[in-house]
C-alpha positions as a Python dict, from the first residue, in 0.01 Angstrom:
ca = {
    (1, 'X'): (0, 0, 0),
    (2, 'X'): (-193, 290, -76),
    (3, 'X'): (-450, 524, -313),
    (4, 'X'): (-82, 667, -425),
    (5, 'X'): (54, 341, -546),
    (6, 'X'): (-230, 298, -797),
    (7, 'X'): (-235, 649, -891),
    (8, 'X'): (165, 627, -1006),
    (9, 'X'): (110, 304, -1175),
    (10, 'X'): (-159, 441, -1376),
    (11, 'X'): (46, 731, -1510),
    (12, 'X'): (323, 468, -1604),
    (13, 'X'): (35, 281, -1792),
    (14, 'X'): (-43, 565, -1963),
    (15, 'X'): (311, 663, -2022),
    (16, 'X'): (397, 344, -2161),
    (17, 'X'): (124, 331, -2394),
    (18, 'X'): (268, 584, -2616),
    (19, 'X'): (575, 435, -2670),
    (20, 'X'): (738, 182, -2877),
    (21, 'X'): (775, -197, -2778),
    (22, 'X'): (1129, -209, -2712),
    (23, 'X'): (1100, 121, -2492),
    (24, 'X'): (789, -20, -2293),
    (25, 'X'): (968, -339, -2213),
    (26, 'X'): (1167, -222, -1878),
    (27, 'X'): (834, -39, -1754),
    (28, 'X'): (684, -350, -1769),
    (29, 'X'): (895, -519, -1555),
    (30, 'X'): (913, -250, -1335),
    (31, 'X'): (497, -279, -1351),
    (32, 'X'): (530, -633, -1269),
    (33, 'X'): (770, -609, -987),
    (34, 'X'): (518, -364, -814),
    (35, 'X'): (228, -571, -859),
    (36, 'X'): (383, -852, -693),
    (37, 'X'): (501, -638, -408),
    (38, 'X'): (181, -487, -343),
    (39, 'X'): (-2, -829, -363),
    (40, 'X'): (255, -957, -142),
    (41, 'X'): (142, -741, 120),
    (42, 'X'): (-222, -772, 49),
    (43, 'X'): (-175, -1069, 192),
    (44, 'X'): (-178, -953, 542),
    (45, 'X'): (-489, -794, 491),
    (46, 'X'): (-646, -1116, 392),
    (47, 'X'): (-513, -1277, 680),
    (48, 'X'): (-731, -1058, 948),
    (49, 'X'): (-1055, -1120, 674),
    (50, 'X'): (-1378, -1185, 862),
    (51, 'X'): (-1748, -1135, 712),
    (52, 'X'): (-1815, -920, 951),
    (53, 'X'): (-1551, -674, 928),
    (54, 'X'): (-1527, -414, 633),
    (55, 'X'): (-1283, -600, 408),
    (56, 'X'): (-1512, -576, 125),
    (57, 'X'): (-1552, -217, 129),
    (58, 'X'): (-1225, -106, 198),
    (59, 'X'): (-985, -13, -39),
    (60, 'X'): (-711, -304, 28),
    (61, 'X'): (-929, -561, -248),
    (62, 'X'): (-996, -297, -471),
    (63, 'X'): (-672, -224, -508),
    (64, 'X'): (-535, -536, -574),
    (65, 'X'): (-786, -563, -847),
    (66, 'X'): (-703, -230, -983),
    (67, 'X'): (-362, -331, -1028),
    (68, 'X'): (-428, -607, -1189),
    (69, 'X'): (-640, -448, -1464),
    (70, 'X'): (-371, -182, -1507),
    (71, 'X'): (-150, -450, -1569),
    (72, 'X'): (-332, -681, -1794),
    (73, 'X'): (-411, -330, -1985),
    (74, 'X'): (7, -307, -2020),
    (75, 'X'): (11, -685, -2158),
    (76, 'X'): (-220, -615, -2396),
    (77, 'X'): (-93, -334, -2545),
    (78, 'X'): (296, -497, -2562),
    (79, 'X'): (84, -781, -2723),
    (80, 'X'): (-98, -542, -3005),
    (81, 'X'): (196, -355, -3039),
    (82, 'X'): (359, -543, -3369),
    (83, 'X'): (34, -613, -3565),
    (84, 'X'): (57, -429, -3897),
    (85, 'X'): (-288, -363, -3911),
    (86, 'X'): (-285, -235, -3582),
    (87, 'X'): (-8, 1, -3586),
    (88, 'X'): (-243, 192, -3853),
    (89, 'X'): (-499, 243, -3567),
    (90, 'X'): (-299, 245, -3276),
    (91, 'X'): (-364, 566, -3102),
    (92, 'X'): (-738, 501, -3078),
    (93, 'X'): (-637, 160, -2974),
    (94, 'X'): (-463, 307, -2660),
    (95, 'X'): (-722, 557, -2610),
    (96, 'X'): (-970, 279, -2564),
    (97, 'X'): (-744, 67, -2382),
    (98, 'X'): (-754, 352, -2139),
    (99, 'X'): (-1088, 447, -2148),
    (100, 'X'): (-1172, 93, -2026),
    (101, 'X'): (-935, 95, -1746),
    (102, 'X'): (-1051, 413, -1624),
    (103, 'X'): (-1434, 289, -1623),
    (104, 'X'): (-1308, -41, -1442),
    (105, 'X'): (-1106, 150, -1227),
    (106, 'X'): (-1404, 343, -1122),
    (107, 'X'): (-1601, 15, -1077),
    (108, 'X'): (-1350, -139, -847),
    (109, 'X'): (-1334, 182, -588),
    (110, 'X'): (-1710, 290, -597),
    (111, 'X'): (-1916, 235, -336),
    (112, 'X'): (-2262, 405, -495),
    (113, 'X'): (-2442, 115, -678),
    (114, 'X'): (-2537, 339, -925),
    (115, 'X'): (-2213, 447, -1038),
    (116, 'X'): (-2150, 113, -997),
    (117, 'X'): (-2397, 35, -1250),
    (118, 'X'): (-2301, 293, -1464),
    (119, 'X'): (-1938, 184, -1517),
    (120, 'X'): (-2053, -205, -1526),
    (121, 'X'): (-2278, -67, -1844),
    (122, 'X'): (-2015, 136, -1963),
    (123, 'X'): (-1762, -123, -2001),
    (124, 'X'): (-1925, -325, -2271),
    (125, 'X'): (-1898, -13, -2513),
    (126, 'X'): (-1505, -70, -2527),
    (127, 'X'): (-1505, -411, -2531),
    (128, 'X'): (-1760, -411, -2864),
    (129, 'X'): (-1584, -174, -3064),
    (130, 'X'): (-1272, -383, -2988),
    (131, 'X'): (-1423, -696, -3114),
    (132, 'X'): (-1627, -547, -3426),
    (133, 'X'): (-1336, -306, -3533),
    (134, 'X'): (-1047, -568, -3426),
    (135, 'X'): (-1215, -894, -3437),
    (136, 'X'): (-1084, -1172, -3714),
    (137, 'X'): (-1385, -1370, -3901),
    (138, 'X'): (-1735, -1188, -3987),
    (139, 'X'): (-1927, -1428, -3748),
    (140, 'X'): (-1790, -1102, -3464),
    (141, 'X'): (-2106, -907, -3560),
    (142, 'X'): (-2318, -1258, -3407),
    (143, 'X'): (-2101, -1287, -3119),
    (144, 'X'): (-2089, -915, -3039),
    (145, 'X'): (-2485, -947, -3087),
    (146, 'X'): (-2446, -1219, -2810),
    (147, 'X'): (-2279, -1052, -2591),
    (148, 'X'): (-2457, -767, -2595),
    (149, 'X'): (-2798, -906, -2565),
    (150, 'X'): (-2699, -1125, -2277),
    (151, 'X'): (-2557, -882, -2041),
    (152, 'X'): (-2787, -581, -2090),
    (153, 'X'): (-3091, -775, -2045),
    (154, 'X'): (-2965, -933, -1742),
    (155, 'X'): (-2881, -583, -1581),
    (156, 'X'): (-3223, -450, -1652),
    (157, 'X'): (-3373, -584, -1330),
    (158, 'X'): (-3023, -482, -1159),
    (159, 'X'): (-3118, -46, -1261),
    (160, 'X'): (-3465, -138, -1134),
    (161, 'X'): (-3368, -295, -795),
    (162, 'X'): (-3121, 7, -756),
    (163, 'X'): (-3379, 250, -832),
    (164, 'X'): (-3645, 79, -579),
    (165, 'X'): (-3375, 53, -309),
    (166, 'X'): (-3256, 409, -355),
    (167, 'X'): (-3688, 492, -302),
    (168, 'X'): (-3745, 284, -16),
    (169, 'X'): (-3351, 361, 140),
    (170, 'X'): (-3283, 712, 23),
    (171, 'X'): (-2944, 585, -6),
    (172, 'X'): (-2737, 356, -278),
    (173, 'X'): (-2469, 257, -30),
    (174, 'X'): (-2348, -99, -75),
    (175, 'X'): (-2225, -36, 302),
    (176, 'X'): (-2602, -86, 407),
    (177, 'X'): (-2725, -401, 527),
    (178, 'X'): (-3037, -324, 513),
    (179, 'X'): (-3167, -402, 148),
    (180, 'X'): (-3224, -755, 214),
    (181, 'X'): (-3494, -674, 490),
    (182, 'X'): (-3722, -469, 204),
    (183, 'X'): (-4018, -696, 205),
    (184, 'X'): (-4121, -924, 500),
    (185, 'X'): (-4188, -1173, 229),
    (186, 'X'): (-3956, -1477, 179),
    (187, 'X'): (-4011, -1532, -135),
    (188, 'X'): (-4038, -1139, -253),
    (189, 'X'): (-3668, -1119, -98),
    (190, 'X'): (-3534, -1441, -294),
    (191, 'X'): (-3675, -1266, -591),
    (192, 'X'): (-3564, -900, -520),
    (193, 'X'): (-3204, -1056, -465),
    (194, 'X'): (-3208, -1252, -746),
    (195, 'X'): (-3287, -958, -956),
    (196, 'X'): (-2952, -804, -806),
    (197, 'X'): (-2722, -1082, -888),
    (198, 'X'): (-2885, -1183, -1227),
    (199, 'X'): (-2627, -928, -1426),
    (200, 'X'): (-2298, -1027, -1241),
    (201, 'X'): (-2421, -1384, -1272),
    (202, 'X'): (-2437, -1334, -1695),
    (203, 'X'): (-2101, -1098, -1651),
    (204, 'X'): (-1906, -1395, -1447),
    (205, 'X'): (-2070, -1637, -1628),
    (206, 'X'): (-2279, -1924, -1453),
    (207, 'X'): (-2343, -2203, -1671),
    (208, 'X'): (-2685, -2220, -1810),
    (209, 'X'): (-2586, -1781, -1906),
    (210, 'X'): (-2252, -1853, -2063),
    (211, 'X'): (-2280, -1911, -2390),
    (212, 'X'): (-2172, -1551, -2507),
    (213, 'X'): (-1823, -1577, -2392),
    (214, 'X'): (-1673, -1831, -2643),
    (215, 'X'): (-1839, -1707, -2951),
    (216, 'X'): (-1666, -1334, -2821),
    (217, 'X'): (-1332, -1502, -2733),
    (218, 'X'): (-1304, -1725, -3042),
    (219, 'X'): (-1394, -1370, -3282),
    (220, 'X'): (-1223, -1149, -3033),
    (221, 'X'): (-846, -1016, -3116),
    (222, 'X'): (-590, -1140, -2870),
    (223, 'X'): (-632, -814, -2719),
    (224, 'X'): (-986, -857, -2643),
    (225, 'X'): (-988, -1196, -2524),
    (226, 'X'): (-708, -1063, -2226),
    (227, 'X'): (-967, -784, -2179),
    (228, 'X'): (-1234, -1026, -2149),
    (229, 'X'): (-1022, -1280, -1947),
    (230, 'X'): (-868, -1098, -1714),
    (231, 'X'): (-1036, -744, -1614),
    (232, 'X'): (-1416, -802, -1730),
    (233, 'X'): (-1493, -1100, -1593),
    (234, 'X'): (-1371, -1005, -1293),
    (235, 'X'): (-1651, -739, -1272),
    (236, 'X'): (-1902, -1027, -1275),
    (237, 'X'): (-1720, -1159, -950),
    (238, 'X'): (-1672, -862, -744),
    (239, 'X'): (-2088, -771, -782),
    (240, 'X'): (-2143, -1106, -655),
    (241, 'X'): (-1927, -1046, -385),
    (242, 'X'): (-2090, -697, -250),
    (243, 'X'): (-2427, -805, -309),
    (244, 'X'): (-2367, -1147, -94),
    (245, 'X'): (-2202, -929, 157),
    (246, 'X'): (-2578, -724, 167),
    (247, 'X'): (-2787, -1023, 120),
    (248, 'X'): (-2590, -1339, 265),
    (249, 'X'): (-2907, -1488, 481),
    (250, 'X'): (-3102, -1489, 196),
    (251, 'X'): (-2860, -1639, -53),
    (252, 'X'): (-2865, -1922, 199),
    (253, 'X'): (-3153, -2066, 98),
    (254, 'X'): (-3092, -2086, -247),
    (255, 'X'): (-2768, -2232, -186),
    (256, 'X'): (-2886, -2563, -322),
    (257, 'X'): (-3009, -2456, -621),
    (258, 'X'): (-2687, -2218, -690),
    (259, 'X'): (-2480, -2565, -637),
    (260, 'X'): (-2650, -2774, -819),
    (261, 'X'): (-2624, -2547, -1147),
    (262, 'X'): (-2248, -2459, -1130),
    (263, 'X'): (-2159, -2812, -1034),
    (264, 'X'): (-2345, -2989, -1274),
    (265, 'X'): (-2228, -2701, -1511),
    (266, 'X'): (-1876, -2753, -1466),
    (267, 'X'): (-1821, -3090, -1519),
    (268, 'X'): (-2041, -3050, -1837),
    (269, 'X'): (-1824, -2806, -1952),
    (270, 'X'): (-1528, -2983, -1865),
    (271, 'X'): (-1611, -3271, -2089),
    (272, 'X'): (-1675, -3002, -2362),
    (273, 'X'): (-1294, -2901, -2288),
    (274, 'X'): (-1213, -3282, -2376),
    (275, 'X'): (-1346, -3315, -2697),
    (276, 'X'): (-1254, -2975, -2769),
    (277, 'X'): (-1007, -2949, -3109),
    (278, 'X'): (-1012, -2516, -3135),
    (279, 'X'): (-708, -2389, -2869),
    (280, 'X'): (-885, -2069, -2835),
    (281, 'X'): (-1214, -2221, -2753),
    (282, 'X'): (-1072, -2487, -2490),
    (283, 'X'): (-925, -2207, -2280),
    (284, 'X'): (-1263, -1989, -2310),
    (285, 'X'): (-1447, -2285, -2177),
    (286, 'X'): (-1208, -2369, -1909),
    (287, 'X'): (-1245, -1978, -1822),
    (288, 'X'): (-1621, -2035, -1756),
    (289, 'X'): (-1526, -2356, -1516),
    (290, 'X'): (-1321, -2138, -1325),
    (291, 'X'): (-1568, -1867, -1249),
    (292, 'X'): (-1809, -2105, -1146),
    (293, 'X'): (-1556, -2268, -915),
    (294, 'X'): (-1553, -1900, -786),
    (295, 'X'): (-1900, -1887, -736),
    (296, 'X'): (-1940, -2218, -531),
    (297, 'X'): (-1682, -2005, -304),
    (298, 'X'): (-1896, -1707, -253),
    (299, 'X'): (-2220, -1890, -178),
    (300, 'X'): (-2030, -2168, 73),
    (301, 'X'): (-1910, -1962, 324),
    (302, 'X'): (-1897, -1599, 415),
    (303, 'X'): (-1554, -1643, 538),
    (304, 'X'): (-1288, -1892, 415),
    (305, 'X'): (-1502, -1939, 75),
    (306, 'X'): (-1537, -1567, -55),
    (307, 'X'): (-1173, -1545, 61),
    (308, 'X'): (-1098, -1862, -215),
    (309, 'X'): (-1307, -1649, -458),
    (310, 'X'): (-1078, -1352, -414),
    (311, 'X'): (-773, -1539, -452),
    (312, 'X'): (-948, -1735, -761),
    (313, 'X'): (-1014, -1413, -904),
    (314, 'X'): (-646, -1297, -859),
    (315, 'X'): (-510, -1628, -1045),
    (316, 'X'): (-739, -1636, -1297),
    (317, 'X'): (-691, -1260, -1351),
    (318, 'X'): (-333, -1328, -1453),
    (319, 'X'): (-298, -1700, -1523),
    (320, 'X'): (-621, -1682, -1819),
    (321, 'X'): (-516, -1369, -1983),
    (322, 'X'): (-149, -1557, -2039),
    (323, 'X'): (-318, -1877, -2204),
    (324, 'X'): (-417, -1651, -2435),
    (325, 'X'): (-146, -1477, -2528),
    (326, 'X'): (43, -1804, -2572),
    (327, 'X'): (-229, -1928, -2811),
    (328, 'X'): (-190, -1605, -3011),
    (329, 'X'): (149, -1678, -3012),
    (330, 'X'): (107, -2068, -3122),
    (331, 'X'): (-146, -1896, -3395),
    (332, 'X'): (122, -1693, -3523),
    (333, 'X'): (376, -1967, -3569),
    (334, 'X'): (111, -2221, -3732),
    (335, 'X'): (-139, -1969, -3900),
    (336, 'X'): (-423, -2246, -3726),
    (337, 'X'): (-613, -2296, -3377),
    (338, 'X'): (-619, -2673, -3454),
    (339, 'X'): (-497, -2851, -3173),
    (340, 'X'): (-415, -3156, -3406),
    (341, 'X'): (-268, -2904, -3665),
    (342, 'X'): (-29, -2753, -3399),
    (343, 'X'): (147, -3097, -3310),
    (344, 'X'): (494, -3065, -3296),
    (345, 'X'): (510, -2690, -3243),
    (346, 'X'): (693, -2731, -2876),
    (347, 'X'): (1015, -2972, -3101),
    (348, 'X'): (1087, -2660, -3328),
    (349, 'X'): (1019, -2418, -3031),
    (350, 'X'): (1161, -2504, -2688),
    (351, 'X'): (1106, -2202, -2554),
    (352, 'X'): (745, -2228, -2579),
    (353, 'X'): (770, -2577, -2386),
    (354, 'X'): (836, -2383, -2034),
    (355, 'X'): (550, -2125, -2073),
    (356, 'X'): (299, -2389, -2180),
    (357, 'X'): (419, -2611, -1892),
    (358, 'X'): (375, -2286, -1626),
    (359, 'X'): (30, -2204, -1798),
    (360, 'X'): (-137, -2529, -1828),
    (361, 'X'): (43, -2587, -1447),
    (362, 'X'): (-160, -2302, -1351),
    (363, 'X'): (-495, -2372, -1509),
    (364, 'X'): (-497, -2688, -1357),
    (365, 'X'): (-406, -2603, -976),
    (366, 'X'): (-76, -2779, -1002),
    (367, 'X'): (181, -2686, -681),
    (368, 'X'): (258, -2432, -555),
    (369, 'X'): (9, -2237, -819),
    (370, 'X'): (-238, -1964, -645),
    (371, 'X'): (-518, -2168, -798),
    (372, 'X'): (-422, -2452, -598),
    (373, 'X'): (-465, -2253, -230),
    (374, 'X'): (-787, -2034, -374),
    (375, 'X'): (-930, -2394, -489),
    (376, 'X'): (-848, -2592, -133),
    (377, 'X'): (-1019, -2252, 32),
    (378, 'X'): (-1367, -2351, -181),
    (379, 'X'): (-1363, -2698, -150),
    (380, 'X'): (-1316, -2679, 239),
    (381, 'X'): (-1587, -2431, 234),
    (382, 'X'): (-1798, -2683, 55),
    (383, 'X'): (-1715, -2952, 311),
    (384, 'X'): (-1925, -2762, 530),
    (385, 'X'): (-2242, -2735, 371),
    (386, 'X'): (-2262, -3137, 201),
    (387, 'X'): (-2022, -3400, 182),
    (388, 'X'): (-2167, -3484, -133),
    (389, 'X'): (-2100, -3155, -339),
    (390, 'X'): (-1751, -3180, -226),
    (391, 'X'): (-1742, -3535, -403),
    (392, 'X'): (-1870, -3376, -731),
    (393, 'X'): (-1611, -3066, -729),
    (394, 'X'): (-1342, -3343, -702),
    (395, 'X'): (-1444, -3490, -1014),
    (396, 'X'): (-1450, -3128, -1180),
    (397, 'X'): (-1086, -3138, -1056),
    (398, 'X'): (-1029, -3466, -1204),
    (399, 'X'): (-1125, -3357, -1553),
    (400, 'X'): (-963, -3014, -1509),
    (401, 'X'): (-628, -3183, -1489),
    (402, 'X'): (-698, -3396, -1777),
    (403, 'X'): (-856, -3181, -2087),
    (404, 'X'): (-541, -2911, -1938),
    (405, 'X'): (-293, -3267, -1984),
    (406, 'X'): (-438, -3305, -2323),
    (407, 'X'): (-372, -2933, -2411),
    (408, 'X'): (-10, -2947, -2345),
    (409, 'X'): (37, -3318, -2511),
    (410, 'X'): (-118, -3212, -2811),
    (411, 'X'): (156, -2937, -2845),
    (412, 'X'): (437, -3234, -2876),
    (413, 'X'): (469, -3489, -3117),
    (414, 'X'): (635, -3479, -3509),
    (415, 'X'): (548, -3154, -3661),
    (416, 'X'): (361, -3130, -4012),
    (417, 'X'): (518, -2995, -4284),
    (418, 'X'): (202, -2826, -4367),
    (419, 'X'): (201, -2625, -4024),
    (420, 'X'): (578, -2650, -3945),
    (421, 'X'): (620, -2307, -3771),
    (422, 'X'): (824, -2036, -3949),
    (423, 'X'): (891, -1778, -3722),
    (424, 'X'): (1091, -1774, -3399),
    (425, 'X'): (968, -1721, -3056),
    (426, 'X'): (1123, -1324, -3015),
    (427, 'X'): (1243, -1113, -2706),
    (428, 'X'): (885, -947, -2700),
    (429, 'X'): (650, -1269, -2686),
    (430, 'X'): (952, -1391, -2377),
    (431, 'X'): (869, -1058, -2200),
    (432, 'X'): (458, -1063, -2211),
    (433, 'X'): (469, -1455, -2163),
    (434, 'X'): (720, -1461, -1892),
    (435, 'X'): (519, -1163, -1671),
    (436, 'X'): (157, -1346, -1755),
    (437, 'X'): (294, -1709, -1603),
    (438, 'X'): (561, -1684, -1370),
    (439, 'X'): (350, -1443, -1049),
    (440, 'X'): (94, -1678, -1113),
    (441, 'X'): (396, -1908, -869),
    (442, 'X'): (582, -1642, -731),
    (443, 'X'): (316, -1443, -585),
    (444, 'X'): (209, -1776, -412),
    (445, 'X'): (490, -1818, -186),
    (446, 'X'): (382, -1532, 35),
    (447, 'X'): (36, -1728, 116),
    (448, 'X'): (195, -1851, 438),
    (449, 'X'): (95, -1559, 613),
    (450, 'X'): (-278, -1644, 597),
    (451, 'X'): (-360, -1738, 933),
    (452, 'X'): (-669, -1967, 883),
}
């Protein structure tokens, strides 16, 4: 696996953009079939992982996450591809499409932390014109507002940490170690480093910071919700993961603090998932539990939990983006997000039974799922720092599998005749829906060349 892979999968991307559905549907199997090649191999990388080797800035991560974003990029243009009101737009919806992929491209394979900060910035201009130009209700002006306000005030202290570092450093390397040693202060180093992670924190998002991504996801197209999903929360993630790589000793001490929020958050937020009646906003919210799962992985261990927060980031990166597309999908058939409104969609639609089954399978770490192994990585992490945290994430597990058995129950049942679905499942939703569920398993049986 090389630079050269990505670089010839990125002119198919942009090859296949310009062409019609039916045309794009063999390159994105063939797209598919390389990803799971090259992540098959990947593997082996991970398997010779150590926190003090240079794993996280070589290329082999980056990579992976590269393809991935090219990918999700391919899904959700075979997704936008049969919307009337999109074909009238549709070259500038490519063009931004692949604008954003080249900025997160960029982000994944930098190593200055000013272009990394440049790119994380530059992101969020894609993503708001594709929710304001795109989005469905008039309440996307208040959610783009959100997110906006949220993550560019949180990366203000980021740009002034870089700037200070690059004064006192002459350098912006993230391959430094040194960054965490500025002050001789304790308590001037928790701050300095909390000022670092505060935007990647908002991007990811911790609970107490999250409340920007289901008001974007529930006003967001189906196209920006995979965007959101599965390539820029995934940013979030891989800043934490460079600047605990830089700062880990430090980190330590507010490990407490860091576990107390996510846990607490995620159970909270799991409960939310429970009572939870709008599709679209039940998956955003289960999204959020996720990358806080992913968190807890980065601040256990340097080792076996940042390698859980890779592979987390990996099954979320595909699994998420997939939920979505099937609840477009269900949205189309029924013309509602009601959960109790969609009963009885799965008796008229079989086909829809197996990719809700894989999905919700997924989302809840069923076997032999990659969110099962990245989730058994973080919780043994957490063994080692308190017994007692590891008794809490259980019970987030608990209620995962529960509000994701409610999601797929509530899709059986007698159909209303006031929803009863009047279109049939075509060859194009079996082509996006069948490459955004099935790696999610297949990809998972080459895990047995991790030698932890």
């Amino acid at each position: 696996m090389s630079i050269l892979t990505v670089i010839i999968l990125l002119i198919l991307s942009f090859t296949a953009q310009m062409m019609s559905s039916k045309k794009m549907t063999p390159i994105i199997w063939l797209l598919t079939f390389s990803l799971l090649i090259t992540t098959t191999k990947l593997w082996k990388t991970f398997s010779t992982y150590s926190w003090t080797s240079s794993m996280c800035s070589s290329s082999n991560f980056s990579i992976a996450m590269t393809l991935i974003s090219i990918w999700i990029t391919m899904m959700t243009v075979l997704v936008s591809t049969k919307y009337s009101y999109m074909n009238k737009n549709f070259n500038n919806f490519t063009y931004l499409l692949t604008s954003l992929l080249i900025i997160t491209t960029i982000f994944f394979i930098t190593d200055n932390l000013l272009m990394m900060y440049i790119t994380f910035e530059a992101s969020l201009i894609p993503t708001l014109i594709l929710i304001i130009k795109w989005g469905y209700q008039p309440e996307r002006l208040k959610s783009s507002f959100y997110f906006m306000m949220y993550t560019i005030c949180a990366s203000l202290p980021l740009l002034i940490m870089i700037t200070k570092m690059n004064k006192t450093l002459f350098s912006m390397s993230m391959m430094t170690n040194t960054p965490l040693y500025l002050t001789q202060s304790m308590s001037m180093q928790t701050l300095k480093i909390s000022a670092l992670m505060l935007a990647f924190l908002v991007k990811t998002p911790m609970w107490t910071v999250h409340l920007w991504l289901p008001k974007a996801h529930v006003e967001a197209p189906v196209s920006g919700s995979m965007i959101l999903a599965g390539i820029l929360l995934k940013l979030g993630g891989w800043g934490l993961i460079q600047i605990t790589k830089m700062s880990f000793k430090i980190m330590s001490n507010m490990k407490n603090l860091f576990y107390s929020i996510n846990l607490w958050g995620t159970m909270m937020v799991g409960l939310i998932c429970l009572s939870s009646v709008d599709l679209k906003m039940l998956i955003a919210y289960s999204s959020v539990i996720h990358m806080n799962m992913m968190i807890l992985g980065i601040m256990s261990n340097p080792n076996l939990g940042v390698l859980g927060a890779m592979i987390m980031m990996i099954a979320h990166g595909i699994s998420s983006p997939g939920m979505f597309a099937m609840a477009n999908v269900s949205y189309e058939m029924t013309n509602t997000r009601n959960l109790m409104m969609q009963k009885g969609v799965m008796m008229t639609q079989p086909k829809m039974l197996f990719f809700w089954f894989l999905l919700a399978a997924a989302n809840m770490a069923a076997p032999p799922s990659m969110n099962l192994a990245s989730e058994i990585l973080i919780y043994t992490s957490m063994m080692k720092v308190a017994f007692g945290f590891f008794s809490i994430a259980i019970m987030t597990t608990l209620i995962s599998g529960a509000y994701n058995l409610y999601l797929f129950s509530s899709q059986k049942g007698n159909p209303s005749k006031l929803t009863l679905p009047n279109k049939k499942i075509s060859s194009n939703h079996m082509t996006f829906l069948s490459s955004l569920s099935i790696p999610v398993f297949v990809i998972t049986l080459s895990l047995y060349q991790l030698n932890l």
